[in-house]
C-alpha positions as CSV (number, residue, x, y, z in Angstrom):
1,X,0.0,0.0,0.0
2,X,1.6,3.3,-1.1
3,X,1.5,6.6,1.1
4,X,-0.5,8.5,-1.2
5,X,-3.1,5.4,-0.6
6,X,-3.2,5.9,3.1
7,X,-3.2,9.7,3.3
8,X,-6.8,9.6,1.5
9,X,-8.1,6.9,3.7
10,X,-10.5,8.2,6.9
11,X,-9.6,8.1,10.4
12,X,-11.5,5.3,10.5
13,X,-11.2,3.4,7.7
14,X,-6.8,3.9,9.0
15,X,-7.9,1.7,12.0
16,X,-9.6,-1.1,10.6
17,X,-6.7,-1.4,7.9
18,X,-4.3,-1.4,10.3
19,X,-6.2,-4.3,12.8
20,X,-6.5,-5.9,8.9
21,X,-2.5,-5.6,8.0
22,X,-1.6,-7.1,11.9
23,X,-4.1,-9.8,11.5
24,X,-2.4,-10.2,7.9
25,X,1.3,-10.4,9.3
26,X,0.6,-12.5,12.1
27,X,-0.8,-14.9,9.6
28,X,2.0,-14.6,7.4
29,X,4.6,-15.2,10.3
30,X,2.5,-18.2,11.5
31,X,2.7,-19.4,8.0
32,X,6.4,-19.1,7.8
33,X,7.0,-20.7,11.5
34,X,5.5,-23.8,10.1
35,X,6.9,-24.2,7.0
36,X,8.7,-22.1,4.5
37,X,6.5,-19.4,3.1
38,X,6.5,-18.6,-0.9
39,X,7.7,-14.9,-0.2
40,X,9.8,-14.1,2.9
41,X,9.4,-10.9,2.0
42,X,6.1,-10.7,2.4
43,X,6.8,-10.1,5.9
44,X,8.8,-7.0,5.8
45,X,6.7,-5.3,3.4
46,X,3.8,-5.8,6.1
47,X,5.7,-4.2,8.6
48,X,6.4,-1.3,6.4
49,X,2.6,-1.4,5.8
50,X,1.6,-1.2,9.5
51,X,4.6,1.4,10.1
52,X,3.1,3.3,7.6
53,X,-0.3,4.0,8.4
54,X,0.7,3.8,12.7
55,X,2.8,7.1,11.6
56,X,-0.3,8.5,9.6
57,X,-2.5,7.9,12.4
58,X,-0.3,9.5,14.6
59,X,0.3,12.7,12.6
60,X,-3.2,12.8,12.6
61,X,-3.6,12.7,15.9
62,X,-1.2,15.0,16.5
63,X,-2.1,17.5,14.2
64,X,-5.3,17.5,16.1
65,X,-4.0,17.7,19.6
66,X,-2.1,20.9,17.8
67,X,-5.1,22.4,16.5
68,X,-7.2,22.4,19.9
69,X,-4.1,24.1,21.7
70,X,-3.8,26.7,19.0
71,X,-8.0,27.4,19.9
72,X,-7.7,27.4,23.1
């Protein structure tokens, strides 16, 4: 998933990828634990996924925290 993917995404549509992408990599490691998956990489491009949209929700969250100081 690119950058300019999660930036578009909702606040809430951020968190229900992001339980989707753990679920995903903790299938894919479970996978790999038993027996040799296809892709090993797989599993570092899923942490870069999770990374990704963690530090988006953050900004977010952030930027939000910023915005009701700057009101107040």
């Amino acid at each position: 998933m690119k950058n300019s993917e999660i930036i578009e995404l909702s606040q809430e549509e951020l968190t229900a990828r992001l339980a989707q992408e753990k679920a995903a990599l903790n299938k894919l490691k479970f996978a790999h634990a038993v027996s040799a998956i296809e892709n090993p990489n797989a599993i570092k491009a899923g942490r870069k996924t999770i990374a990704r949209i963690s530090t988006e929700i953050s900004k977010r969250r952030i930027a939000g925290q910023s915005e009701t100081a700057a009101e107040a």
